[in-house]
N, C-alpha and C positions, 0 to 999 in steps of 0.2 A: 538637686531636687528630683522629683521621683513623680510622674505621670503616669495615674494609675486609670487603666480604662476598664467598664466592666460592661460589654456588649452583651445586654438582654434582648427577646425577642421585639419589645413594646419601647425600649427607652435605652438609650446609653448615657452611663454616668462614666464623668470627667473627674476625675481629683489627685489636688496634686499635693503631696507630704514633702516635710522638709524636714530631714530626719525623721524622728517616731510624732511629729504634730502635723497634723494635718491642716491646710494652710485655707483650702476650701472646696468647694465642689459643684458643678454647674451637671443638669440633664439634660438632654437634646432625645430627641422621636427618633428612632432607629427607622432608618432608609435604606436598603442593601446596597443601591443605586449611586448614593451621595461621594461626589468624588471628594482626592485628597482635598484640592484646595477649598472644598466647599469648608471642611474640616477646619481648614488653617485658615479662613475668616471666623468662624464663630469661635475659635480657640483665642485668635489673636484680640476682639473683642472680650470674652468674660477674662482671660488671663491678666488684661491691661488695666480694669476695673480692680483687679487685686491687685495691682501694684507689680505683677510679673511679667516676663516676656519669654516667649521661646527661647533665647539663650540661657537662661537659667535651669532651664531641663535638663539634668544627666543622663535621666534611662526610663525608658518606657516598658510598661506591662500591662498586658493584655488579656483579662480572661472575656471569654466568646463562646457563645452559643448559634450564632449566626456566623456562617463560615464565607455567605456574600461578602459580608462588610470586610473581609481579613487584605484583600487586595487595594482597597482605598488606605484602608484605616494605615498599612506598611510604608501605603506612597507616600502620604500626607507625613509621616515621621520620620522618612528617610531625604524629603523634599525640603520639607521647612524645618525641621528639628536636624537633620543632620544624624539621625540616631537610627538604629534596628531595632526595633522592637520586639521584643519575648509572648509570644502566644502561650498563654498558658495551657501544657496538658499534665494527665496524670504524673507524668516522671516528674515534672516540675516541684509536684506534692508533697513530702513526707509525712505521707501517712497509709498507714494499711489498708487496700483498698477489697472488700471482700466480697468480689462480688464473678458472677462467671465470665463477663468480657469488659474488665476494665476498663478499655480503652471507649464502651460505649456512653459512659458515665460522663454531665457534662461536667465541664469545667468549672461553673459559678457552686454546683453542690458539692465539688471535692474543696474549693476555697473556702466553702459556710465550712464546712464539717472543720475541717483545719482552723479556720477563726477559731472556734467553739472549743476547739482543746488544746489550744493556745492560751486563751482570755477567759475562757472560764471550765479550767481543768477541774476546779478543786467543786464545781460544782454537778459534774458531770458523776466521779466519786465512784460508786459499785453500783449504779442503776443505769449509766448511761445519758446518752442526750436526744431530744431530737429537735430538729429544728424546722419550721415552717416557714414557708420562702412564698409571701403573696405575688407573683408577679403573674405573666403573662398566661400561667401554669401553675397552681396551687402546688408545691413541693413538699413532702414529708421526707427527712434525711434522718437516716438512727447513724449515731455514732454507738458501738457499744463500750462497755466496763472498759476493755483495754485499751481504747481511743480510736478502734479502728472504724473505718467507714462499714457499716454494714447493711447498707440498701434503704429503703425507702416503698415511699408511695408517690405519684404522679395524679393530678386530678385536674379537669377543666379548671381555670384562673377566673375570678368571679368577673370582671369585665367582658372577658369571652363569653360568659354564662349570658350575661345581662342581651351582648349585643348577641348572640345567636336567637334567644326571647326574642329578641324586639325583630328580626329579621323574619325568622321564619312566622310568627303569630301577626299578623295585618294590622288587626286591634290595637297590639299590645304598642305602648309608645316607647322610646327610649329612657331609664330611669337612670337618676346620678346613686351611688350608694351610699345609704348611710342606715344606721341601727333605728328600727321605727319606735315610735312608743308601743305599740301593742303588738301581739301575735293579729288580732281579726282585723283587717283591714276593712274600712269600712268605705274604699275607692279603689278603684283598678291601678293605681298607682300606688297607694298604702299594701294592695294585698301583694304587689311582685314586691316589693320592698322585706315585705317580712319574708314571703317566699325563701328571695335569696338571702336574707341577713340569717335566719333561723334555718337555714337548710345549711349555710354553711358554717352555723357553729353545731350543728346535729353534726358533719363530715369533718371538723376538725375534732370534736368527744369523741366519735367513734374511732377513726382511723389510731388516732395516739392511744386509746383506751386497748383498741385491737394488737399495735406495734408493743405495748406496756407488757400483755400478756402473754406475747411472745418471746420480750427478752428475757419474760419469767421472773421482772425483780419488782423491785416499789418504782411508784412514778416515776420515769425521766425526768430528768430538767428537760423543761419545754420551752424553747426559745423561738420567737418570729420577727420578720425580718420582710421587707418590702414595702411598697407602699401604700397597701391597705391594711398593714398589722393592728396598727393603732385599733380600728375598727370592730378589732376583735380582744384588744386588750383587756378585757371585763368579763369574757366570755368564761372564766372560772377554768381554762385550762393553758395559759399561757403562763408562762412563770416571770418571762423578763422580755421588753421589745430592744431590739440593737440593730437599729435602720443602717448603722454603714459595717454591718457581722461581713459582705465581700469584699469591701477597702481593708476591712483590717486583717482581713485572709491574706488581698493580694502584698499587703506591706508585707507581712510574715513570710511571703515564699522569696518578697524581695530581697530582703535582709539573709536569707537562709542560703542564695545564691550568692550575696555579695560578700560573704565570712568565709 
């Protein structure tokens, strides 16, 4: 079986495939600090509730964006799994990556991009894709026509929006997100709500609207992925949500290594 890790800035997801099915998947709060063993009790706990154990593991892979965590996360699989584990970087990729320095591209948007014209090639077609990645970091990724990676957009991740709000303004309180009923808020809580719900489907139309005009063709396929996509799934510019688009990236590179 196959233990696929995928170190985000805000959260690390666990999952582990058994051959091309995915058997299940547990998230834990990314900690840079968090030693192996800390790893190999919360593993040997969710692993056990499914029915598995660390000997059942053959090979681990790794994509990271957090380069703290790379020295626990090796110890804990070379400790208690007995394994090395594979950090995913660009080489690992097959795919064209077109950008000026490669190598500064992370890891989680070369695996979206790869899910994407892996799993849905045939929708990708002569316009291209792009994909949106809610995490810690708002992401716009353009694959173009030929399937290559061809860059992106970067923007504040709306939890960071929320909590720099609530930090820097005294007033303003901590809000949870969710779509309001109305744009006019008619409380200091309804108005950051539509704030950021409607400021961030204005930055999702525009960015893709702007990246559209650039590849010069018809709409992308516009796919999102994360854990706020849902949120935005109505917003009239998403075409499909695929919350595990970097599991089935990192199977893809796995498979592509082990043939």
């Amino acid at each position: 079986m196959l233990l696929a890790i995928d170190v985000g800035n805000t959260n690390i997801v666990f999952a582990v495939f058994d051959g091309d099915t995915p058997r299940d998947a547990w998230r834990l709060h990314t900690y840079a600090r968090r030693c192996g063993d800390e790893y190999a009790v919360f593993l040997h706990q969710v692993l056990g509730m499914a029915g598995l154990c660390f000997a059942d593991m053959d090979d681990v892979v790794i994509s990271s964006v957090v380069p703290e965590t790379h020295f626990h996360l090796e110890g804990f699989c070379k400790k208690h799994l007995h394994l090395v584990p594979v950090f995913i970087t660009k080489d690992h990729v097959p795919i064209t990556i077109d950008m000026e320095r490669p190598e500064d591209v992370g890891a989680d948007r070369l695996v979206n991009a790869l899910a994407v014209k892996m799993h849905y090639g045939e929708r990708v077609g002569t316009s291209g894709a792009i994909v949106i990645d809610f995490g810690t970091a708002t992401t716009f990724d353009v694959i173009d026509a030929s399937g290559a990676y061809a860059g992106g957009a970067i923007a504040p991740g709306i939890d960071l929006s929320v909590n720099a709000l609530h930090s820097a303004a005294s007033k303003l309180p901590k809000i949870g997100v969710r779509k309001p009923a109305q744009a006019i808020g008619k409380t200091t809580v309804e108005a950051m709500r539509s704030g950021v719900y409607w400021g961030y489907v204005g930055l999702i139309e525009r960015i893709t609207g702007q990246i559209s005009a650039e590849l010069g063709t018809k709409k992308p396929f516009v796919l999102a992925t994360g854990g706020l996509a849902t949120l935005f799934e109505d917003a009239g510019v998403i075409d499909l949500i695929d919350p595990d688009l970097t599991l089935k990236g990192l199977l893809e590179i796995y498979k592509g290594m082990s043939s």
